[in-house]
N, C-alpha and C positions, 0 to 999 in steps of 0.2 A: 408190382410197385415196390420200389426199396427206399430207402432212405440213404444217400450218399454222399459225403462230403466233397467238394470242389473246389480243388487249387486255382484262386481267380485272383488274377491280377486287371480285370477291367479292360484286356486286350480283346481284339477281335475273338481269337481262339479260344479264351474261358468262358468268353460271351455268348459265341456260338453253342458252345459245348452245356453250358447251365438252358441256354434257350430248347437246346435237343430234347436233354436229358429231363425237363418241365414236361413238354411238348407227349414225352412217351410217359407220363404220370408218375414219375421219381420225387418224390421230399427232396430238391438241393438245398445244402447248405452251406455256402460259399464263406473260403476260410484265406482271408488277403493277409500272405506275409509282408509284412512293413519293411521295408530296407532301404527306401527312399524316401521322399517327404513329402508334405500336409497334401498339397497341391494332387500328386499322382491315389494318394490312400482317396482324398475327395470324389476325384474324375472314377474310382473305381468304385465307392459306396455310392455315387448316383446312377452308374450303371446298371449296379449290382440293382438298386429300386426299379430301375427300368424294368427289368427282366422281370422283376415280384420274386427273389431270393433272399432269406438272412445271413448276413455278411457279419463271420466276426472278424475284425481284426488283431493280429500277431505282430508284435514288434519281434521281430528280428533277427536286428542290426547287435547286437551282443555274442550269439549264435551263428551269427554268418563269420563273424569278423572271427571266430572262436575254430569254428570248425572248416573253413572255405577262403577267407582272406590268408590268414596267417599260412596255411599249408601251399599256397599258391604263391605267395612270398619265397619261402621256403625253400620250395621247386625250382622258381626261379632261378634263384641268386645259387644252386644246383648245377645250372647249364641244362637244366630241363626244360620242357614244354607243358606244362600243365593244362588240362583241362578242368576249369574249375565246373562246369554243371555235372560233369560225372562224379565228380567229389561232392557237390551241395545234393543231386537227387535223392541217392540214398540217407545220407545224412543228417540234413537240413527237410528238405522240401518234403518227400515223402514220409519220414518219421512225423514231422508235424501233421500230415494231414492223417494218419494212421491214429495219431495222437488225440485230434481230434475227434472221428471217427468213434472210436473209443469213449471218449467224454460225450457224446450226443447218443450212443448203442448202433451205432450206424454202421452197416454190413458193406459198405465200399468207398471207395475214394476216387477219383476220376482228375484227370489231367488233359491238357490241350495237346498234349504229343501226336505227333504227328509217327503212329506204330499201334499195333495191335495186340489187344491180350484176350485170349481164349484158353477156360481152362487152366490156368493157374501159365499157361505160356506167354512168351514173349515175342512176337513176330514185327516183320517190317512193315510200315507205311505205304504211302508209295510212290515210288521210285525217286520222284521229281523232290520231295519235302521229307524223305523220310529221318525220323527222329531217333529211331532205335539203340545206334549206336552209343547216345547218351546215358541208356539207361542198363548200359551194360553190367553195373556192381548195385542194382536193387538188390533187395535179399527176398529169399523166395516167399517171404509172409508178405511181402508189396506188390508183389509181382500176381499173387495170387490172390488180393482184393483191390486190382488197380481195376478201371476202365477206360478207355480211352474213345469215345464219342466220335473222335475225326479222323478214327484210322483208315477211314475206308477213301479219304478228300485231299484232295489235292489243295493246294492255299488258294488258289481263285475260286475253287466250287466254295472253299467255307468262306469269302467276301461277299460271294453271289447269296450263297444263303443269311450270311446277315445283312444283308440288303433286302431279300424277302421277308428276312424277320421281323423289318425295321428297326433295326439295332443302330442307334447313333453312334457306333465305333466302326462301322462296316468300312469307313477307308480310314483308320486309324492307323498310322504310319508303326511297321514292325518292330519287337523290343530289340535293344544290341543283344550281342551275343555273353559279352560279359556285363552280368545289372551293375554290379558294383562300380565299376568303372565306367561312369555315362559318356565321358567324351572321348573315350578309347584311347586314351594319351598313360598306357601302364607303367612307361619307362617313368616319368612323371609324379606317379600314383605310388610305385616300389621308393622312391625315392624320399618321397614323404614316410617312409614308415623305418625305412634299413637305411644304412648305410651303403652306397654302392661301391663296387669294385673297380678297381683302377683299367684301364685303357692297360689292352697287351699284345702277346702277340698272335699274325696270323701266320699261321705254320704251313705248308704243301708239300708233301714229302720229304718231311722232315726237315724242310728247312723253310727260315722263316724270311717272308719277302712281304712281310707290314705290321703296322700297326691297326686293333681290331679299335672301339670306341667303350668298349665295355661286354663283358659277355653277356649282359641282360639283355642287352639287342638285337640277339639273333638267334635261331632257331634254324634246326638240324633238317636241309633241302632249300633252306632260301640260297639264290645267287646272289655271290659278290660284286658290290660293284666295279665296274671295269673287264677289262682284258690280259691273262699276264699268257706272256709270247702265244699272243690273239687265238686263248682259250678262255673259255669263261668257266669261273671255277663255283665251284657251291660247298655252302658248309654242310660237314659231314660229322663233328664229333666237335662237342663242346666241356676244354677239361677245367673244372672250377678250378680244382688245384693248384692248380699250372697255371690258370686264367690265362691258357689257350685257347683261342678257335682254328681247330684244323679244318682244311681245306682236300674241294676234289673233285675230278672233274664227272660229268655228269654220266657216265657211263659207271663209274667207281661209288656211285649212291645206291646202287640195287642190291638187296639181299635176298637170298632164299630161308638164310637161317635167324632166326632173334627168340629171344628170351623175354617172358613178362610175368613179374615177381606179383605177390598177394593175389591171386587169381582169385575171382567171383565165379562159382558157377550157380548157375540158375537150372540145373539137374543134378542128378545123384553123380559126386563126383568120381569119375572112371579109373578103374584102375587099372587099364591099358589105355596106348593110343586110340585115339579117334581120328575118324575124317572128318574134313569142316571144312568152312570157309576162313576169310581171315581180312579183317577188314585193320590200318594200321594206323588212320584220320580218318576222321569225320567228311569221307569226299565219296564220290559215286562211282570213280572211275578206275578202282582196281578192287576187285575180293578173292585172289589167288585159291584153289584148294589146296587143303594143306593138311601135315598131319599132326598131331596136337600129342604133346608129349607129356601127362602129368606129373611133376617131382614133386619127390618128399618135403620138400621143404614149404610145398605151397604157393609155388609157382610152375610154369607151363613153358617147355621147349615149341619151338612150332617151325614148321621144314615144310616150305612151300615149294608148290610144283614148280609154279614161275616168281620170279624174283619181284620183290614188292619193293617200290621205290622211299631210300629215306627214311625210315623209322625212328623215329625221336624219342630218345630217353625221356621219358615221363608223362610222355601219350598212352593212349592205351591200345593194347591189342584185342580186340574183339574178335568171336569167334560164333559162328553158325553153322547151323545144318538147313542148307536151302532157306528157307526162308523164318527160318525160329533161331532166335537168338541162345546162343548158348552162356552165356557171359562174355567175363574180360577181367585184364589185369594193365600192370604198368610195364611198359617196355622199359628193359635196363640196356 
């Protein structure tokens, strides 16, 4: 029996995971970061009773805006693609609960991720839900008092089980993907904080045949709308600079070779190449082998077997060996 702190937000997944984690004789002590309001902290402190766990509540909304709004802003108006939970986990979310941990003498922290941790590693989920990719720039002291209760579940088997649990959240409709932004309207959301960037051009082989709407709008693999001489093109390079969006056609998106600057590794970092996997978004349906080049400066060449579609400056590259996460960095 241990004593371990629980990132709970009141959703199916924390709910589940505090009910396990009770169920196998652990002390939880469920710790809800506030970043939204009265209504959603309430619906989570009754839960949290339901279960019979001590909930302390965390504002924040000071802390996210600090370290995860503003750097996702930032990226933005970059021509980048940001991932802001890769940026908030280490950061934000697990610091706090680490943090916590620490203030209660508690030897672990556990999360709803949908990925596994054995032994100070990081492994995938599976297949259908897996979460791993997110937590690609933990630092190896998180990585090595995380647990992760639903690594082994699929999202219907953990509905099914809070429905055997009698958990009042068991069809509780899933969180978005970005919290901070509940009605997913970013373009919107940037605009109340920055100044946006004027409407320019769209470029294809170097010459330019439109006008784009803003480069906050787009992201590096989406297709443009329309047909030009009945090809359809997709963006391929977003230059704030220039407050260009070049353009291409989609055979002209695949790379073998890219670069991703501040690498995270979650092993003793190598001083040759390795072989790996390489995942380059958060999707299921390409992890190329590849061979992983470490530079001095603290970033990672990476030379895949087969060509990974679209890479976007300011996603991250993530890297495995079979099935254990090796880390990740930021694609330039």
């Amino acid at each position: 029996m241990a004593d371990i702190v629980l990132g709970f937000s009141g959703g199916v997944d924390s709910s589940v995971c505090a009910a396990l984690l009770k169920r196998e004789g652990h002390r939880v002590y469920g710790l809800y970061m506030d970043n939204t309001g009265e209504q959603a902290r309430r619906e989570a402190e009754k839960t949290a009773a339901q279960i019979g766990i001590e909930l302390r509540v965390l504002d924040v909304h000071q802390a996210l805006d600090e370290r995860v709004c503003r750097p996702f802003v930032d990226s933005y108006l970059r021509g980048e693609t940001p991932n802001p939970c890769i940026i908030c986990n280490p950061t934000l979310k697990f610091k706090s609960l680490l943090a916590e941990a620490e203030r209660r003498g508690a030897e672990y922290i556990a999360t709803g991720h949908y990925a596994r941790a054995e032994g100070g590693a990081i492994y995938k989920g599976q297949r259908a839900n897996d979460q791993s990719y997110m937590l690609c720039r933990l630092t190896r002291e998180q990585a090595a008092r995380v647990i992760f209760p639903l690594g082994g579940c699929e999202k219907t088997r953990v509905r099914a089980l809070a429905e055997e649990l009698g958990l009042s959240v068991a069809q509780k409709p899933d969180s978005m993907e970005i919290c901070f932004i509940p009605d997913k309207d970013y373009v919107n959301w940037i605009a109340q904080r920055r100044e946006l960037p004027p409407p320019g051009d769209f470029v294809f082989h170097g010459k330019v045949i439109g006008q784009h709407e803003g480069i906050y709008r787009y992201t590096v693999g989406q297709r443009r709308k329309g047909l030009y001489n009945d090809r359809k093109l997709y963006i391929s390079r977003i230059d704030a600079q220039a407050n260009t969006v070049e353009l291409a056609l989609w055979e002209e998106l695949f790379q073998t070779e890219l670069h991703a600057r501040d690498f995270n590794w979650l092993i003793e970092t190598p001083d040759e190449p390795i072989h790996a996997s390489v995942r380059v978004r958060h999707t299921k349906w390409e992890e190329p082998r590849c061979l992983v080049y470490p530079e001095a400066n603290g970033g990672v060449r990476i030379v895949c077997e087969e060509p990974v579609r679209a890479p976007a400056a300011g996603q991250s590259a993530v890297i495995y060996d079979g099935e254990r996460l090796l880390g990740g960095g930021f694609i330039v």
